[in-house]
C-alpha positions as CSV (number, residue, x, y, z in Angstrom):
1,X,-9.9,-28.8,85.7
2,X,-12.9,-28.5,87.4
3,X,-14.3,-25.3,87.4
4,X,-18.0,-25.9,85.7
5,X,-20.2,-26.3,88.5
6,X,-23.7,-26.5,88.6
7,X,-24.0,-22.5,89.4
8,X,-21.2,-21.4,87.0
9,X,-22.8,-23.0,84.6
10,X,-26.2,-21.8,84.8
11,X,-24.3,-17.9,85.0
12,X,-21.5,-18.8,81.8
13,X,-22.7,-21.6,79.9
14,X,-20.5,-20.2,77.2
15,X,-17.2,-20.0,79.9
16,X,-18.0,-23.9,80.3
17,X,-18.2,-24.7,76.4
18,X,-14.8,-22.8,76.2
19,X,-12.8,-24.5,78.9
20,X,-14.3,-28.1,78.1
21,X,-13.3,-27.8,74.4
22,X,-9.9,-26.5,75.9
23,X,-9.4,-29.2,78.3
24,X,-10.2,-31.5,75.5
25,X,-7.4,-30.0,73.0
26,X,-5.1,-29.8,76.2
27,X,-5.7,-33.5,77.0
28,X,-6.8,-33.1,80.7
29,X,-9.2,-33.8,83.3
């Protein structure tokens, strides 16, 4: 999972805060 780069972030902060928790629950990178 790497979709939270340095521009996507600056545009979706929220997106990133989503997929991180979500990556956390699913157990992945």
């Amino acid at each position: 999972m790497d979709l939270g780069t340095a521009e996507e972030a600056s545009r979706c902060p929220v997106l990133v805060l989503i997929v991180g928790s979500a990556a956390k629950y699913w157990g992945g990178d």
